[in-house]
TORDRENMAR-462359 format. One record per residue: x, y, z of N, C-alpha, C, CB in turn; residue in three letters. Coordinates in Angstrom, 3 decimals, always signed. Glycine has a CB too. Example, Ala and Ser with C-alpha at 12.3 -4.5 7.8 and 13.67 -1.06 7.14 Angstrom:
! residues 2
{{+13.190,-5.690,+7.800},{+12.300,-4.500,+7.800},{+13.200,-3.300,+7.800},{+11.308,-4.473,+9.046},"ALA"}
{{+12.850,-2.250,+7.080},{+13.670,-1.060,+7.140},{+12.900,+0.030,+7.870},{+14.084,-0.598,+5.725},"SER"}
This chain:
! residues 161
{{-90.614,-68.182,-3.708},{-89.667,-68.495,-4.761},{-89.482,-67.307,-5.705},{-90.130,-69.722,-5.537},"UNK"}
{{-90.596,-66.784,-5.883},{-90.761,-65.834,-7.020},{-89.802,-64.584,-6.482},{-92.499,-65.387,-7.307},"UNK"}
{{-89.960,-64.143,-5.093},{-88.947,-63.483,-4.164},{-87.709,-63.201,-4.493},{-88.761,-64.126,-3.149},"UNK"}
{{-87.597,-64.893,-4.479},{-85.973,-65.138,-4.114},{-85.612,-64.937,-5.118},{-85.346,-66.414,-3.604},"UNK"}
{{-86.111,-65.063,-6.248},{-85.783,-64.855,-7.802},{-84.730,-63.209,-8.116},{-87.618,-64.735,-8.702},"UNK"}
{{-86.489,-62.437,-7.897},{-86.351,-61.094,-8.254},{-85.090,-60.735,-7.100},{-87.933,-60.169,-8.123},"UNK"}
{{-85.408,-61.661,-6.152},{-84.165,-60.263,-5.002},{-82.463,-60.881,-5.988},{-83.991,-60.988,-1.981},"UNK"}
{{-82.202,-62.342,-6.015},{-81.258,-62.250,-7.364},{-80.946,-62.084,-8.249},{-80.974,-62.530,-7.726},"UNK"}
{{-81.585,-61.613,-8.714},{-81.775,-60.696,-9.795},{-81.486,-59.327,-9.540},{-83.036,-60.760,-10.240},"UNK"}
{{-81.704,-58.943,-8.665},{-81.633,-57.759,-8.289},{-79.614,-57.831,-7.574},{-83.194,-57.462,-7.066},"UNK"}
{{-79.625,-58.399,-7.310},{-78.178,-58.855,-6.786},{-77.363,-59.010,-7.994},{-78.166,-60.297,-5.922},"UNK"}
{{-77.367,-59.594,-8.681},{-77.155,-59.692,-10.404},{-76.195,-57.946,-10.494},{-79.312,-59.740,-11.604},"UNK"}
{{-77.396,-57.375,-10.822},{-77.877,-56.229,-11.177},{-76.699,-55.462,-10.167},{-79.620,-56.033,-10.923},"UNK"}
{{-76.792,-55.497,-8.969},{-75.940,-54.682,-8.356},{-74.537,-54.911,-8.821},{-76.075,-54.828,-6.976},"UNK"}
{{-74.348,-56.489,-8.760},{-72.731,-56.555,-9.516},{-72.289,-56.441,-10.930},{-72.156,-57.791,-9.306},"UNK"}
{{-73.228,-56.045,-11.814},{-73.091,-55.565,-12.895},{-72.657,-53.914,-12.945},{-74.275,-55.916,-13.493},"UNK"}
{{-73.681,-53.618,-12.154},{-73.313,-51.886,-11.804},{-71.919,-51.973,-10.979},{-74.707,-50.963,-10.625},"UNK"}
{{-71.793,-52.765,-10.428},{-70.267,-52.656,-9.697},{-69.069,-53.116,-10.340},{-70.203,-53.427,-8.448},"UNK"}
{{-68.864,-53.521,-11.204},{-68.119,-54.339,-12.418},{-68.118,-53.266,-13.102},{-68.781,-55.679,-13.204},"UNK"}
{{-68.870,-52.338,-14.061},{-69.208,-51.249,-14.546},{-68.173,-50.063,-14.149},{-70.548,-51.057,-14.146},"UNK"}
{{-68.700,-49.787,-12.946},{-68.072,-49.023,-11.926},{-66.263,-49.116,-11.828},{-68.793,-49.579,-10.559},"UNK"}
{{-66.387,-50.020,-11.336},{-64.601,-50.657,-11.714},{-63.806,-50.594,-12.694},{-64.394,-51.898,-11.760},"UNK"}
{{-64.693,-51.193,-13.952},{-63.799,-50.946,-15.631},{-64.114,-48.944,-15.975},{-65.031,-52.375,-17.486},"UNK"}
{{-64.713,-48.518,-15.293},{-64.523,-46.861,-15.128},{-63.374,-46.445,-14.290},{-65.806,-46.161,-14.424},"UNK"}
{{-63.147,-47.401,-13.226},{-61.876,-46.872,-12.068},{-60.543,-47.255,-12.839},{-61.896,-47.834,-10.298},"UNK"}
{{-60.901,-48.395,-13.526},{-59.533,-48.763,-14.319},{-59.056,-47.527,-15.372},{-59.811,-50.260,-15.287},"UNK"}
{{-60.082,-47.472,-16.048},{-59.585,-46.748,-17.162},{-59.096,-45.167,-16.478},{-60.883,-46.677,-18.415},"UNK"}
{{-59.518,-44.755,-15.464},{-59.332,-43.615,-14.989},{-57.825,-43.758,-14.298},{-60.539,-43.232,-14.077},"UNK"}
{{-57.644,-45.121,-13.613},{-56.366,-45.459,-13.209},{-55.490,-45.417,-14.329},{-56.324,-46.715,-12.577},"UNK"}
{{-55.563,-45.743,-15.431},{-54.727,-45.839,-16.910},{-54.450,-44.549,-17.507},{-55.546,-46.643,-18.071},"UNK"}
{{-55.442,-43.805,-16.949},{-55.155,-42.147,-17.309},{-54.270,-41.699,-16.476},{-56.370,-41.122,-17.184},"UNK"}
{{-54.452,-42.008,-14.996},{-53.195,-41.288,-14.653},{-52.067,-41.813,-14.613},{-53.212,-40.791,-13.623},"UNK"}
{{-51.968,-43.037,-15.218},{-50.365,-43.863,-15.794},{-50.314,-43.114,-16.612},{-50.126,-45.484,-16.403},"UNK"}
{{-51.017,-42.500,-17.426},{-50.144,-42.009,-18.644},{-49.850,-40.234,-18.066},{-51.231,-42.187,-20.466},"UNK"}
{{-50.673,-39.581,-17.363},{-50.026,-38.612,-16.871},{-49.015,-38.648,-15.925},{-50.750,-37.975,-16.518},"UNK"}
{{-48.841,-39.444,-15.858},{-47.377,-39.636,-14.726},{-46.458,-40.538,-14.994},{-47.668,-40.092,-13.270},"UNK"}
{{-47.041,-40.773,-16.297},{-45.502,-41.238,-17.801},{-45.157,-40.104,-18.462},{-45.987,-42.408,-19.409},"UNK"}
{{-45.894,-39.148,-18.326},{-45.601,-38.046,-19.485},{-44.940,-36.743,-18.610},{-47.235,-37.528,-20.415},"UNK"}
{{-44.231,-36.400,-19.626},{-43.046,-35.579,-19.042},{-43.323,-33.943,-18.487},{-41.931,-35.520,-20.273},"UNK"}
{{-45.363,-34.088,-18.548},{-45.390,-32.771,-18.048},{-46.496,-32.940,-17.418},{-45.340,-31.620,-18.957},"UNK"}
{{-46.237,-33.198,-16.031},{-47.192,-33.569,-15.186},{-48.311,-32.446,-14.853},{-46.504,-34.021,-14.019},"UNK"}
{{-49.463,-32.738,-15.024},{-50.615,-31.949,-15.036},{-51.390,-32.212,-13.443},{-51.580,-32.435,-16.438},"UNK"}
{{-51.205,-31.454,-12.619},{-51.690,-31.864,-11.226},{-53.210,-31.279,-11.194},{-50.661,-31.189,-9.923},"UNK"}
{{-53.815,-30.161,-12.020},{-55.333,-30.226,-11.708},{-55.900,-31.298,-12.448},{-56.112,-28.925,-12.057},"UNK"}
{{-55.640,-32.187,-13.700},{-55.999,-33.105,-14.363},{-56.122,-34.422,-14.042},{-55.456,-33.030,-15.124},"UNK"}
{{-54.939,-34.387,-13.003},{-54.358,-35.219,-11.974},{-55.744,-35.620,-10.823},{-52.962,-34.253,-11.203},"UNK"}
{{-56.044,-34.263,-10.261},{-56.650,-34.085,-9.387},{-58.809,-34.518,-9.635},{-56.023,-32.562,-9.134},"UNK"}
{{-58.468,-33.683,-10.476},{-60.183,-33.987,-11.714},{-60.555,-35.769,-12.147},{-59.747,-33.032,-13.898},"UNK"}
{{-59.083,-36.658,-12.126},{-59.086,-37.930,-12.143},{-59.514,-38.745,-10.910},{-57.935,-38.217,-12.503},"UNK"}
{{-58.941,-37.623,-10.031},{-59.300,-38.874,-8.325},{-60.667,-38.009,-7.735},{-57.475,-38.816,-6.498},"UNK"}
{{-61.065,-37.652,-8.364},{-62.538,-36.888,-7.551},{-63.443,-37.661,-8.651},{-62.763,-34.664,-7.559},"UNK"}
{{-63.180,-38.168,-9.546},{-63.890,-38.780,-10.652},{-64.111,-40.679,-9.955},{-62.700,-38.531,-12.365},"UNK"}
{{-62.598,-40.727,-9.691},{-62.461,-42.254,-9.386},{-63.176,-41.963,-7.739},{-60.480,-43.021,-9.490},"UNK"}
{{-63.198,-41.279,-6.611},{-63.374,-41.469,-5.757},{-65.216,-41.302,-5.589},{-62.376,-40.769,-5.142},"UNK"}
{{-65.774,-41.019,-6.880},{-67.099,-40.738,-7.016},{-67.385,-42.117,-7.410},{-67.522,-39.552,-7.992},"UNK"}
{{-66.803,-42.514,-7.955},{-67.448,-44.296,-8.270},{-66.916,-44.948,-7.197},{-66.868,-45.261,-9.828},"UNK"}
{{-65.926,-44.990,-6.346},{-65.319,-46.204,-5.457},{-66.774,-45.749,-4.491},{-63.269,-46.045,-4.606},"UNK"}
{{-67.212,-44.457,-4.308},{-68.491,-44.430,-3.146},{-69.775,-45.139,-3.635},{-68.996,-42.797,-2.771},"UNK"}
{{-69.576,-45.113,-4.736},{-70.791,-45.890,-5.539},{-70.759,-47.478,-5.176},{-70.591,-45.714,-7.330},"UNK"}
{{-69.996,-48.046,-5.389},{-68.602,-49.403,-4.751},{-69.457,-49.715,-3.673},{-66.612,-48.810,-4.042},"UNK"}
{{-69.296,-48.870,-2.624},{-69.205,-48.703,-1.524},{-70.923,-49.001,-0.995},{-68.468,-47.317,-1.336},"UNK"}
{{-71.253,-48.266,-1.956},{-72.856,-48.357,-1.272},{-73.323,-49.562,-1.612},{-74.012,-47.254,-1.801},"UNK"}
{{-73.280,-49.969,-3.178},{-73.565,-51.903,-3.683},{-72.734,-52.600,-2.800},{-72.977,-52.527,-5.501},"UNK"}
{{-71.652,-52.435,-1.860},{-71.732,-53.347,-0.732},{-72.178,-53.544,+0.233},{-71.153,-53.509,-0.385},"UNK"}
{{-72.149,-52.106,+0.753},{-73.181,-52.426,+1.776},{-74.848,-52.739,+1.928},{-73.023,-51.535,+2.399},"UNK"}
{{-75.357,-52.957,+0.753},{-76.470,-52.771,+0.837},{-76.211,-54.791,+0.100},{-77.262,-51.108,+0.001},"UNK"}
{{-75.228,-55.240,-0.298},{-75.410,-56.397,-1.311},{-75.264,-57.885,+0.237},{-73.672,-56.327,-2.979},"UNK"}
{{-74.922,-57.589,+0.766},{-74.892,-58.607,+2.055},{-75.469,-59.087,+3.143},{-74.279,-58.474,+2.549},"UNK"}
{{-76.507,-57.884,+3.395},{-77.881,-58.311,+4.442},{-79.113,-58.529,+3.177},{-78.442,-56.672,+5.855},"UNK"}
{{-78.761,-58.300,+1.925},{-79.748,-58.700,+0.435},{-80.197,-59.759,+0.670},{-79.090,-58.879,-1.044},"UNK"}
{{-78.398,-60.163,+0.696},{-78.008,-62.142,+0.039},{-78.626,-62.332,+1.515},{-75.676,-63.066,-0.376},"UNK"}
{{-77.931,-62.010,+2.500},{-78.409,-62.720,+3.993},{-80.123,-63.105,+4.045},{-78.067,-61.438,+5.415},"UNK"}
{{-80.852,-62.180,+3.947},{-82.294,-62.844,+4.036},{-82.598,-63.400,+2.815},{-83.450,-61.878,+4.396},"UNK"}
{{-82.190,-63.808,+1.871},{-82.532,-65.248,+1.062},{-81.694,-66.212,+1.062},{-82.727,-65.149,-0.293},"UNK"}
{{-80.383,-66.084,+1.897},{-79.947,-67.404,+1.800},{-79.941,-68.518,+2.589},{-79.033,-67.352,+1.597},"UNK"}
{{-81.284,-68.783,+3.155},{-81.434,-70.085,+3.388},{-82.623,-70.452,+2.303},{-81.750,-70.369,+4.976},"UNK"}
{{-83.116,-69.740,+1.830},{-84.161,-70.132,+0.815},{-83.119,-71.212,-0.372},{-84.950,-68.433,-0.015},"UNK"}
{{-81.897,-70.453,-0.723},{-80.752,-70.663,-1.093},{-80.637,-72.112,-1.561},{-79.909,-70.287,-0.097},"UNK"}
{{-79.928,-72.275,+0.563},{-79.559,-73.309,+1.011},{-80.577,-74.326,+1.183},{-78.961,-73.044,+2.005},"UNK"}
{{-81.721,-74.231,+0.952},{-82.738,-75.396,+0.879},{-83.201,-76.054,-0.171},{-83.751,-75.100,+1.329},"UNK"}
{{-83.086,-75.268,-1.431},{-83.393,-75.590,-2.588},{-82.434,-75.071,-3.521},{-84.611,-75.239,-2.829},"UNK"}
{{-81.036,-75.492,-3.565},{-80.031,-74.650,-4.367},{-80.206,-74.972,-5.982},{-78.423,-75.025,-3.846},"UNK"}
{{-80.453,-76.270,-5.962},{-80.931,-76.324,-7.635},{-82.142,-75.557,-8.532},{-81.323,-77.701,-7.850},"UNK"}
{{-82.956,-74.656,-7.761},{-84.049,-73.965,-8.416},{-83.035,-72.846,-8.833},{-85.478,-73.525,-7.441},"UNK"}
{{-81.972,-72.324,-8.095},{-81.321,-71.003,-8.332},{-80.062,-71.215,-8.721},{-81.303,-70.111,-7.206},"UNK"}
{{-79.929,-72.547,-9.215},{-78.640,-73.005,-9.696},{-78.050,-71.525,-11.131},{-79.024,-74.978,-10.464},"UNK"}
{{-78.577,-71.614,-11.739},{-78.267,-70.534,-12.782},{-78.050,-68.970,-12.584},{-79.283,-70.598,-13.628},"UNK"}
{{-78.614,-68.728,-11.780},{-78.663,-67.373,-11.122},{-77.206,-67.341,-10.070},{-80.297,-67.210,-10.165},"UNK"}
{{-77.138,-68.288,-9.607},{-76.120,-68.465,-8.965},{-74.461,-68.359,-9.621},{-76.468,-69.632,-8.480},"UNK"}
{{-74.913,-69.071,-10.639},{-73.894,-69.621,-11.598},{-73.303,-68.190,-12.171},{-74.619,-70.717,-12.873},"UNK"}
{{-74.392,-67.651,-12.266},{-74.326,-66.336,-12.974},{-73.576,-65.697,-12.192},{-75.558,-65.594,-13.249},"UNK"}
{{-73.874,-64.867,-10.530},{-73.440,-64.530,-9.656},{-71.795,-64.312,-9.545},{-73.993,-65.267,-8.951},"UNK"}
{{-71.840,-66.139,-9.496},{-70.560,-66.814,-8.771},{-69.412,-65.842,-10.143},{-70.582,-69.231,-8.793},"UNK"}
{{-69.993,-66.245,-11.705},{-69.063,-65.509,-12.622},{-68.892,-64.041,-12.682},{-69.387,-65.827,-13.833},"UNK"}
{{-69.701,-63.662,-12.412},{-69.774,-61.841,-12.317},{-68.906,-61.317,-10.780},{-71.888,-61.203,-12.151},"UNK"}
{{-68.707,-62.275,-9.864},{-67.744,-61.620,-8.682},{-66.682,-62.689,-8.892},{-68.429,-61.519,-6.891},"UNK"}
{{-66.297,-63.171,-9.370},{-64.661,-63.619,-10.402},{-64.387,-63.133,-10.872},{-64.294,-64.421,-11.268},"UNK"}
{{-65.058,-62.153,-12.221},{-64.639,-61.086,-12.971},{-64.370,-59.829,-12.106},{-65.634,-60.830,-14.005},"UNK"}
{{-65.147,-59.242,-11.244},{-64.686,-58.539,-10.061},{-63.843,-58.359,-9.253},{-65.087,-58.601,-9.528},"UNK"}
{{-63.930,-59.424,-8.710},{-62.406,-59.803,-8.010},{-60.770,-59.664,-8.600},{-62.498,-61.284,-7.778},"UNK"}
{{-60.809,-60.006,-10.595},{-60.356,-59.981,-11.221},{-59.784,-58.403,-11.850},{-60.974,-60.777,-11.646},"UNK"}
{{-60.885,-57.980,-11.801},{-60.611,-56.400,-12.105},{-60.164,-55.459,-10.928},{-61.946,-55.744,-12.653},"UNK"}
{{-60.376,-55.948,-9.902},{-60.002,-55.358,-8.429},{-58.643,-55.646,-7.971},{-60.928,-55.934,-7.311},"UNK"}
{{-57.620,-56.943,-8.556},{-56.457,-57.135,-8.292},{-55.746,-55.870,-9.905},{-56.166,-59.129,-8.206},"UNK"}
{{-56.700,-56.297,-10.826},{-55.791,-55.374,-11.642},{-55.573,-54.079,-11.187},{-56.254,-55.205,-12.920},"UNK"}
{{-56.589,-53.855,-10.844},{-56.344,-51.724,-10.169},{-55.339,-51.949,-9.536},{-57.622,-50.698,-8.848},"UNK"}
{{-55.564,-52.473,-8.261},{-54.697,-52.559,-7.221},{-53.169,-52.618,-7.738},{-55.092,-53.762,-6.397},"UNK"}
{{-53.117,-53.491,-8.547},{-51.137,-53.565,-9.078},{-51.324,-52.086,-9.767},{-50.399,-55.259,-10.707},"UNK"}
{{-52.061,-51.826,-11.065},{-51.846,-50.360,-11.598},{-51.844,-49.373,-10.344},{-53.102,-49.903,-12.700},"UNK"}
{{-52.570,-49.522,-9.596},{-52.943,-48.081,-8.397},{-51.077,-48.247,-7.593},{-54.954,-48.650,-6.621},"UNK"}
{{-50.788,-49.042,-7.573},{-49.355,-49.397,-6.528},{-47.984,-48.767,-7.466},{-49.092,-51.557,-6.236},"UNK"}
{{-48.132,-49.308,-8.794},{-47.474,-48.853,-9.667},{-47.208,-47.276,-9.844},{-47.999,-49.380,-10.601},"UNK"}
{{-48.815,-46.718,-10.165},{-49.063,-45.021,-9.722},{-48.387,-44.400,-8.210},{-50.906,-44.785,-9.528},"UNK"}
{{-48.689,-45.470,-7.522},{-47.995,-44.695,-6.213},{-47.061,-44.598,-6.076},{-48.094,-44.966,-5.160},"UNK"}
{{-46.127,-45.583,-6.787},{-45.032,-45.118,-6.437},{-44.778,-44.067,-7.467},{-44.053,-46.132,-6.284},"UNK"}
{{-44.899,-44.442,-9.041},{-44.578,-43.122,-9.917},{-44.548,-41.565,-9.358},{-45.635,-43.094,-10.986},"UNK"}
{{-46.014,-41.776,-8.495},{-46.190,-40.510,-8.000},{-45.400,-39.938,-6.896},{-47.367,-40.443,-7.674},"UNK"}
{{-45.001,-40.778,-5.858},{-44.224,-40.736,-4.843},{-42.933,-40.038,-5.395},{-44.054,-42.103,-4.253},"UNK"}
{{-42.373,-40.832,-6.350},{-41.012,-40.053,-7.072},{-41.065,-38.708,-8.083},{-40.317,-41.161,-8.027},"UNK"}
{{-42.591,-38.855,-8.476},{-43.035,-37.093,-9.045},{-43.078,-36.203,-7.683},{-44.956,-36.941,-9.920},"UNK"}
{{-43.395,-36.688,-6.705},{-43.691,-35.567,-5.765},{-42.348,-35.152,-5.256},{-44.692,-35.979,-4.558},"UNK"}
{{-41.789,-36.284,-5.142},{-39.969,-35.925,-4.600},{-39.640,-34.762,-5.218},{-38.616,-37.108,-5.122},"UNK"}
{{-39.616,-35.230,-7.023},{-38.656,-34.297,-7.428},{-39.343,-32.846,-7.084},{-38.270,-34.521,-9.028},"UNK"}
{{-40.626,-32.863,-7.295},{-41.003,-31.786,-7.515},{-40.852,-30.674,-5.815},{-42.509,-32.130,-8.220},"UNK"}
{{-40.524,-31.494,-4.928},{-40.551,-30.765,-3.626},{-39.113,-30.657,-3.523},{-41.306,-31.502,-2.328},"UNK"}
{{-38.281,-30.878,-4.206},{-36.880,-30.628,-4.410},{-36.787,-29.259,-4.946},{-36.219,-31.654,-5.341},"UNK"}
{{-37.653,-29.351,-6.047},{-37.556,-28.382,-7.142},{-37.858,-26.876,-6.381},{-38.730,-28.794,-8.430},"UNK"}
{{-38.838,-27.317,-5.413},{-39.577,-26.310,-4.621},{-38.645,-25.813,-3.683},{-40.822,-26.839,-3.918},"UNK"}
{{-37.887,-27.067,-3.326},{-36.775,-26.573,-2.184},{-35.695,-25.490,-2.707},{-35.856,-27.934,-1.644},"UNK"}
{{-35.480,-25.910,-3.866},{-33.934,-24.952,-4.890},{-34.720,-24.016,-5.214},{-33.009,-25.675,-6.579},"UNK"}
{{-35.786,-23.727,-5.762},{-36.274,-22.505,-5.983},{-36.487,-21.504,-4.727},{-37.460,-22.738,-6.655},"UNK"}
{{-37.215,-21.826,-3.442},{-36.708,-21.189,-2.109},{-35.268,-20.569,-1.866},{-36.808,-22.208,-1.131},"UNK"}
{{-34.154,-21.961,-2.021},{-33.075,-21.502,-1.533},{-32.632,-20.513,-2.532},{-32.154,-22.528,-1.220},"UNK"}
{{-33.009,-20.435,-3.906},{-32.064,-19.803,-4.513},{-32.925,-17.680,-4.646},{-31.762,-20.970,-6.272},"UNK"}
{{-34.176,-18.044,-4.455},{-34.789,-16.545,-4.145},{-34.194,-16.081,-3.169},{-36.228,-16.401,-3.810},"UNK"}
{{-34.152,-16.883,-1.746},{-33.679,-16.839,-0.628},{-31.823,-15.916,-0.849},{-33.808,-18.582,-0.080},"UNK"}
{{-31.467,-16.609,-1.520},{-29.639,-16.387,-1.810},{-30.037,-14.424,-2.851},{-28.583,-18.498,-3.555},"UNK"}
{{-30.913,-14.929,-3.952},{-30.656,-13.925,-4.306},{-30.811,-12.903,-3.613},{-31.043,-13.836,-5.124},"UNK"}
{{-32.666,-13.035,-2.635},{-32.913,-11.584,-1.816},{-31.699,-11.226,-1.121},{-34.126,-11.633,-0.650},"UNK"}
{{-31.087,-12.096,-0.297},{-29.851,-11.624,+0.502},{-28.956,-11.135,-0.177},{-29.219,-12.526,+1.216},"UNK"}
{{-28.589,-10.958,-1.330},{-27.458,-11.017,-2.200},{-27.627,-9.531,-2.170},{-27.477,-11.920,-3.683},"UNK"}
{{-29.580,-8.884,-3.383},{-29.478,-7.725,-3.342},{-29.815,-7.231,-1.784},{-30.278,-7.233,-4.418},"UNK"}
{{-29.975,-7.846,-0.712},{-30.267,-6.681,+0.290},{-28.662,-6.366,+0.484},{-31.250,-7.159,+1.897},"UNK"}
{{-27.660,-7.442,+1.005},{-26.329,-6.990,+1.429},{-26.131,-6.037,+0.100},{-25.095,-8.327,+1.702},"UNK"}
{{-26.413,-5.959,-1.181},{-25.884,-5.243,-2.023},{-26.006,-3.747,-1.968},{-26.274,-5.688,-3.042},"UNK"}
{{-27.267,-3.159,-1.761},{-27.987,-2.720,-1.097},{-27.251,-1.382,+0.123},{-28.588,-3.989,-0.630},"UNK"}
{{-27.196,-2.377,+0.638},{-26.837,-1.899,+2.474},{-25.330,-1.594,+2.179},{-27.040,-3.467,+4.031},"UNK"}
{{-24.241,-2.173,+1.214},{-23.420,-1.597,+0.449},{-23.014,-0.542,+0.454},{-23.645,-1.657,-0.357},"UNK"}
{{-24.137,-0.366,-0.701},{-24.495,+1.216,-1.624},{-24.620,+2.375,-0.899},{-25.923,+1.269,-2.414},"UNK"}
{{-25.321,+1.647,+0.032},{-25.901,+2.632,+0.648},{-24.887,+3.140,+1.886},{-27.307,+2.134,+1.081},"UNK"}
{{-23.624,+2.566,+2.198},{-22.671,+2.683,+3.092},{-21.608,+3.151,+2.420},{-22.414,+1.570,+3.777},"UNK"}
{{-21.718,+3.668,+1.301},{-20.350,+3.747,-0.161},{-21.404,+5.111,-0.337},{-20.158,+2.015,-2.033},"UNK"}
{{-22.493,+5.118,-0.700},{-23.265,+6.770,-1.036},{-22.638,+7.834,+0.405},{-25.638,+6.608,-0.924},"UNK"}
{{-23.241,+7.159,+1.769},{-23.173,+7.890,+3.294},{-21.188,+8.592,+2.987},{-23.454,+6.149,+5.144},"UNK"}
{{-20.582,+7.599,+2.748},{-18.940,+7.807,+2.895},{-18.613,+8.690,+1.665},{-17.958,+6.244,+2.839},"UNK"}
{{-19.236,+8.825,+0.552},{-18.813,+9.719,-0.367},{-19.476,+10.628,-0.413},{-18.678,+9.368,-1.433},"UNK"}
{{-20.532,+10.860,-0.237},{-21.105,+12.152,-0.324},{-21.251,+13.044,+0.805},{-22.246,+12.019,-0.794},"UNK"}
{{-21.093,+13.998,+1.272},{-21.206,+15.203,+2.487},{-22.669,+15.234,+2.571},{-20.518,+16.902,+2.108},"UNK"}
{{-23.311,+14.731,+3.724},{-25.029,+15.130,+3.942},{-25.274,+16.013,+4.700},{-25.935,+14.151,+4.484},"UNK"}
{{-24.452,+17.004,+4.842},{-24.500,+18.177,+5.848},{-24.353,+19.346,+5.064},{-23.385,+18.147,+6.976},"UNK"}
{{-24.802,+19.595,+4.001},{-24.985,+20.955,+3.188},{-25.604,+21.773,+3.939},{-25.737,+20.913,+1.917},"UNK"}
């Protein structure tokens, strides 16, 4: 019993750190709503945000996998005596509601970002495109200008002194 206690407890504990974890992914998600509301998009700041968020989603990652073969070897202890762990449970059951809860919110903000971002990246590979074409126009402009000059110097001047 005493076991089954500490290992929920310890389960507790993991979804607290994972709840934790999450209201960090949010707020980091809310940062880059506002950099990709604001009219001067900062892409290493940008970038410093998802190496930040992708350092906690691995954190995520590990309290799951480690939170399900936990629960698995105590839950028939569980299922045999559910009223000794009624509270712990209770507890549980509210801490992955709030989870679940904070995990649909990212998800709409993170969808929202994607697309924002999707239409920052457009313009900006547009921008990239007109700046090409128009170096592109000018180099040609001065080379034919150029090749010109240089066919207007040959015709006026005598190079056979």
């Amino acid at each position: 019993m005493g076991d089954v206690i500490a290992t929920l407890t310890l389960l507790i504990d993991g979804l607290d750190k994972k709840r934790k974890s999450l209201e960090e992914i949010s707020e980091y998600t809310k940062a880059q709503e506002k950099i990709l509301k604001s009219d001067d998009f900062d892409l290493k700041t940008f970038n410093n945000i998802m190496k930040n968020k992708q350092f906690r989603i691995d954190a995520i990652k590990q309290i799951d996998e480690g939170f399900q073969p936990t629960y698995e070897r105590i839950r028939s202890y569980i299922e045999k005596t559910p009223e000794l762990y009624r509270e712990l449970i209770n507890s549980m059951q509210e801490k992955i509601k709030l989870i679940g809860d904070l995990n649909i919110s990212i998800q709409v903000l993170e969808e929202q970002n994607y697309n924002k971002f999707k239409a920052i990246s457009g313009t900006l590979k547009n921008e990239v495109k007109a700046f090409r074409t128009n170096k592109k126009t000018v180099t040609n402009y001065y080379s034919n200008y150029n090749k010109q000059q240089e066919s207007v110097r040959k015709n006026l001047y005598d190079s056979k002194k």
